[in-house]
N, C-alpha and C positions, 0 to 999 in steps of 0.2 A: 573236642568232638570233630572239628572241620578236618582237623590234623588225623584221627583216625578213617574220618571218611575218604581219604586225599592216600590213607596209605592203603586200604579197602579196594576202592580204582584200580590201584597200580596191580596190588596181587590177583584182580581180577582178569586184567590186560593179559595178564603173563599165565594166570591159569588155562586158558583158552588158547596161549601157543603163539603170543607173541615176545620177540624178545624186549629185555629191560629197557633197551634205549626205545625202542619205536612204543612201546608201552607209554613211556614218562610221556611223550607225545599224543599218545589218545588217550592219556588222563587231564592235561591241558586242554584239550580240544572239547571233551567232554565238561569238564568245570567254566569252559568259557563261555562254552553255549548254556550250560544252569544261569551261570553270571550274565547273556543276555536275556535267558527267560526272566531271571528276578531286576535286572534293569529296567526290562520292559512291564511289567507287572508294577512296579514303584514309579515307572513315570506316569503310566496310565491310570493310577491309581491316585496321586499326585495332581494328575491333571484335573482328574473328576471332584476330587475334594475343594478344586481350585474352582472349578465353573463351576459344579452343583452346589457346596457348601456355603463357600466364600461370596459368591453373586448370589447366595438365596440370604443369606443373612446382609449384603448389603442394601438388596433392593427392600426391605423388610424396614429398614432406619429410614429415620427421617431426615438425618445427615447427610451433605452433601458432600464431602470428602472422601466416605469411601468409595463414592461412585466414581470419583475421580481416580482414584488409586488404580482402580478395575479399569478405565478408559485411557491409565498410562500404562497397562499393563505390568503393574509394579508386580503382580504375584505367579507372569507368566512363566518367567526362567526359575521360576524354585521348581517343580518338580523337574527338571536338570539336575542337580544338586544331589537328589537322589541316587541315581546312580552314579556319579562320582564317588557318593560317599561309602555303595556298598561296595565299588573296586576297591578304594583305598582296605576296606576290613577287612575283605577277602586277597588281598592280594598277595599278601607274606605266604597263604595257603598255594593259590594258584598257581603262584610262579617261584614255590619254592624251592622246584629242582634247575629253577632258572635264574640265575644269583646273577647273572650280568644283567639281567632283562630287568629284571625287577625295579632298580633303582629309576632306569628310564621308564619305566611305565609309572613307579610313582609321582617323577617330577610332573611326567605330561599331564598325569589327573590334578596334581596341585595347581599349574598353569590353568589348566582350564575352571577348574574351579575359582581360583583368582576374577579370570574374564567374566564369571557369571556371574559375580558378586558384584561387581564394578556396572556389569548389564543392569541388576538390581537396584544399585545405587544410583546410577543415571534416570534410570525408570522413576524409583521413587523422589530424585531432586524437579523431574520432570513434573509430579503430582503436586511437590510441594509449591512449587511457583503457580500452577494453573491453582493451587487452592489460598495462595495470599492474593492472586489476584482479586480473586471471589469477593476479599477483605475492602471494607472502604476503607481501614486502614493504610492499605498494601498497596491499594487500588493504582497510585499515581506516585507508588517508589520505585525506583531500577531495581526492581527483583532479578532479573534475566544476567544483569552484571555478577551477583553476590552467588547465583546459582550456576553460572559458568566458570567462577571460581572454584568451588565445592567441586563444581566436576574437574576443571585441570587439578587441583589437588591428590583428586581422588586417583584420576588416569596416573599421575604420578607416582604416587605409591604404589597402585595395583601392578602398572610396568615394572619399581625397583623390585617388589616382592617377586613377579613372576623369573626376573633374570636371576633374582639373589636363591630360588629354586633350581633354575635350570642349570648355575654353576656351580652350586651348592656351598655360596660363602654366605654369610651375614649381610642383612638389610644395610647395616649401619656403615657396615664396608663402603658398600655401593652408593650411598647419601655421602662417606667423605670423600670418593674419588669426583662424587657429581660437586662436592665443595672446590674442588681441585681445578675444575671446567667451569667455574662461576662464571667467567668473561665470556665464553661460550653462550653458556644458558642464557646470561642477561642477551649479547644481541640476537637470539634465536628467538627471544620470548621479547622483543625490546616493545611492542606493540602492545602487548598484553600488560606486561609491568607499568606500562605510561597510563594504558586504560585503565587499569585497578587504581591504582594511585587517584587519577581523575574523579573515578566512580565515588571512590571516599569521599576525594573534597566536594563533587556536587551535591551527594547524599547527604553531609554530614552541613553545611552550608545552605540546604535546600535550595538549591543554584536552577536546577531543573525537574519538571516533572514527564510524567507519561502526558499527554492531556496539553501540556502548556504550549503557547503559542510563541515561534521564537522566530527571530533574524539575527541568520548569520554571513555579515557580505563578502566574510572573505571566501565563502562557497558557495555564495549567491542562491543561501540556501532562507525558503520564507516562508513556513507553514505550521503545522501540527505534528509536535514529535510523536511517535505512534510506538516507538519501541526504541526501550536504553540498553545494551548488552556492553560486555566487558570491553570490547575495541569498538563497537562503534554505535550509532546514534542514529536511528532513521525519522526523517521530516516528508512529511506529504506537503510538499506544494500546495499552492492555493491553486495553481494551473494541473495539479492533479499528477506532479511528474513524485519521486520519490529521492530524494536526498541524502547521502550513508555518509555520515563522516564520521572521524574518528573523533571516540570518546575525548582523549586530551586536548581536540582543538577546543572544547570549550572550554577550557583549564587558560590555552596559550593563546587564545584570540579572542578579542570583545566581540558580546553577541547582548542582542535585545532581549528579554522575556517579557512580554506582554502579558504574565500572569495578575502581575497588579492591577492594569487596568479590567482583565476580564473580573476581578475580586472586587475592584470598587465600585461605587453608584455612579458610574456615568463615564462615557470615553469621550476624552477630550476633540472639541472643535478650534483650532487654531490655523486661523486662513487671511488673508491679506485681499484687501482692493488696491489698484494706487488711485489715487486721483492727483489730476495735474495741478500743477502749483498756481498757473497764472488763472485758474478757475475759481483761487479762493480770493475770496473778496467779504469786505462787512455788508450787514444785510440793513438797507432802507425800511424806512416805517409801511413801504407797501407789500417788500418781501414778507417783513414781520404779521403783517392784516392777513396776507396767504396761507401762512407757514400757521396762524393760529387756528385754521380750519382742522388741521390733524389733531385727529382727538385725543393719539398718545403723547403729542406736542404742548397743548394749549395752557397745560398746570406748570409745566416747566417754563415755557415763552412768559406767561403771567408773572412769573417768581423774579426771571433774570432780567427780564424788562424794567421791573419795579427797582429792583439793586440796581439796575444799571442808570435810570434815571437819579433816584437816591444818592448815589456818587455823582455823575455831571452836574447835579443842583448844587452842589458847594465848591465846584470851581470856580475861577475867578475868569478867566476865558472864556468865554460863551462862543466861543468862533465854530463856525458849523464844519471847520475840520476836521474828520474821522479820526485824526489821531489825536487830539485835544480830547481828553479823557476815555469812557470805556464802551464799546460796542461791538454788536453781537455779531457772530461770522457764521456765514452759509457753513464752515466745515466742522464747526465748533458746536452750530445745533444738529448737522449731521449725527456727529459724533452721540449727542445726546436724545437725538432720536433713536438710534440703534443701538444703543442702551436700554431704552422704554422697550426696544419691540422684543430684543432676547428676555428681558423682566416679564413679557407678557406671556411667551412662547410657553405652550403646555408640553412641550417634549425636552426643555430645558432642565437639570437638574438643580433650582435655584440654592440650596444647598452649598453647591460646591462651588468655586472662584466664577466670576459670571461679571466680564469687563469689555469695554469698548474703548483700544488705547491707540493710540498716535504716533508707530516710529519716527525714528527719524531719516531726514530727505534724502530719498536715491535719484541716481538718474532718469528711473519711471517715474519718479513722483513722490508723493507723501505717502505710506502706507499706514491704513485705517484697518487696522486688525481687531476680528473678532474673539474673543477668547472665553470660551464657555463647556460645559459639560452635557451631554445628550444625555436621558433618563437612559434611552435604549442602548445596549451595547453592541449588539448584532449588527453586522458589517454592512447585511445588506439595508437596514433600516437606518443605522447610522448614515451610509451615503445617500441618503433620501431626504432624511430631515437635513443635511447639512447643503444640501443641493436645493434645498426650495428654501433656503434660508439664506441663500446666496443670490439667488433668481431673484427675491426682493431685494435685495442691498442692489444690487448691478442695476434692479430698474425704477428705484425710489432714489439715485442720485441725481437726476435730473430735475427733480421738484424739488432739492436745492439749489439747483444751478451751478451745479459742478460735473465736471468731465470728469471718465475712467480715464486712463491710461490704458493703449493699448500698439505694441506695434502698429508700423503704418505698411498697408497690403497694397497689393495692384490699384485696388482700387482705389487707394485712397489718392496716389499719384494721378492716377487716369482722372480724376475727380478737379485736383489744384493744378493738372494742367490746362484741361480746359476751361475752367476760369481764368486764369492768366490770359488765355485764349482771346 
């Protein structure tokens, strides 16, 4: 029918007193302007089906996906589509007295056609991520990695199909010449291939999430990962700066996740006092009378006193020498006061390890470490309760009679010299 309407044209051109060849030319010109009226008519018709139909039947669900789909505009470039596809059926007709054209105007609709397909498919990879987001599943996986794969895949093929059109050989040609340039492709793509690779082993290893709190020092990078994509890896600072590093550095460099402790009951307190060594001394039966006034003291004092007399009554030395059997030391009831007081602490997680131990002697001193777990894990409460938990250790050393350690300042010189003085 198109073929008698197209021969119709022609005998018409030429009834009217033009000749054959300028004819074949206003029956082209004629059928391309139909061919724009009906392009135009199928995109805008196309279009209307797309806003009026498709957004009335989304906003109508109670689902939230297709709104999503609508807000990547995954259904914008379909009526494109349309007129591509009514050149390609009309086109043998159109340009059928134009045998060299034809072929070029087929490939360029197929080219283009390709690109809008690949538009569509970014669009709708673009929906699919924003709708696993949504997912508590999805919520804190590197989606953005697995979907910027999908998309270089996809650009890849859409690219070998549109060339394997335009020079009119086989796809698969073009996949073994690009096997033939592998050494190429690898270090072109050598970024990408490290970051997929990574992307696996962190995903598949649960190494990192969206959400998890990390350090990493070899980019003096120490915050909140906020986005995982296929090359790289963004951290917001705690000082609020933003951090990109490549996906593989956490493959090839050690880094901290702090997801454990934000998942358990309690974030660890572990801090040091020193005290000085020639401060510790055994404590006298009047230190002891003092020391029994502390109420978190008094049941322990009572217990070691009693063991400790129980043992001197059956030696055979009675010599009031302190090391002639066993007695109690200012740092040793220290120690077991500041055990009673974290036992008593309502922000303590008693639950978990909850100790008062005794390294061993540095040049500052003995170090009296607290080792315990806060209920609270929030940073800024955590440095709170571990800061007025400090305040008393630093200022309940002296109602033992023991010295901190602490560098000596100006003043302390200006101090022993004028005593010397």
């Amino acid at each position: 029918m198109l073929d008698l309407l197209s021969e119709k044209l022609l005998n018409y051109f030429e009834s009217i007193g033009f000749e054959t060849s300028v004819a074949i030319y206003m029956k082209l010109f004629v059928m391309l302007l139909a061919l724009v009226v009906l392009s135009t008519l199928l995109f805008y018709g196309g279009q209307f089906f797309v806003n009026r139909v498709i957004t009335s039947i989304s906003k109508s669900t109670k689902t939230k996906w297709d709104d999503i789909l609508l807000e990547r505009k995954v259904f914008k470039n379909l009526p494109h589509l349309l007129p591509a596809i009514a050149l390609i059926a009309f086109s043998d007709v159109i340009f059928g007295d134009f045998p060299l054209l034809k072929p070029y105007v087929r490939k360029l609709t197929d080219v283009f056609i390709v690109f809008l397909i690949i538009s569509v498919v970014f669009s709708f990879m673009n929906a699919i991520r924003d709708i696993l987001k949504e997912s508590e599943a999805f919520k804190d996986k590197p989606i953005n990695s697995y979907i910027q794969l999908v998309k270089i895949i996809a650009a890849i093929f859409g690219a070998v199909m549109a060339i394997s059109f335009l020079i009119g050989t086989s796809p698969f040609a073009i996949f073994t010449a690009m096997g033939a340039l592998t050494a190429i492709i690898i270090l072109i793509f050598k970024d990408t291939i490290l970051g997929f690779v990574a992307s696996i082993q962190l995903a598949s290893n649960d190494m990192i999430r969206v959400g998890d709190w990390v350090t990493l020092d070899a980019f003096n990078a120490d915050g909140d990962v906020i986005d995982i994509t296929l090359n790289t890896i963004k951290i917001r600072n705690f000082d609020k700066t933003i951090s990109t590093v490549p996906t593989y550095a956490f493959v090839t460099n050690s880094f901290k996740n702090w997801r454990g402790m934000t998942e358990s009951r309690g974030r660890r307190i572990k801090r040091a006092v020193f005290v000085k060594i020639n401060s510790v001394k055994f404590l006298t039966d009047e230190s002891l009378d003092y020391l029994k006034q502390i109420d978190i003291l008094k049941d322990y004092l009572d217990s070691r006193i009693e063991e400790v007399n129980n043992y001197n009554s059956k030696l055979s030395n009675k010599s009031s020498l302190p090391l002639n059997g066993r007695h109690l030391t200012n740092l040793g009831t220290f120690r077991a006061y500041l055990k009673n007081y974290l036992d008593g602490h309502e922000q303590i997680n008693h639950d978990m390890t909850c100790m008062v131990r005794q390294l061993s002697p540095t040049p500052n001193g003995i170090p009296i470490e607290l080792y315990a777990f806060t209920k609270d894990k929030r940073w800024e409460a955590y440095e709170r309760i571990m800061s007025d938990m400090f305040d008393h250790v630093l200022a309940s050393a002296k109602y033992f009679e023991l010295e901190l350690f602490e560098n000596p300042s100006g003043t302390d010189f200006q101090t022993a010299f004028l005593s010397d003085a």
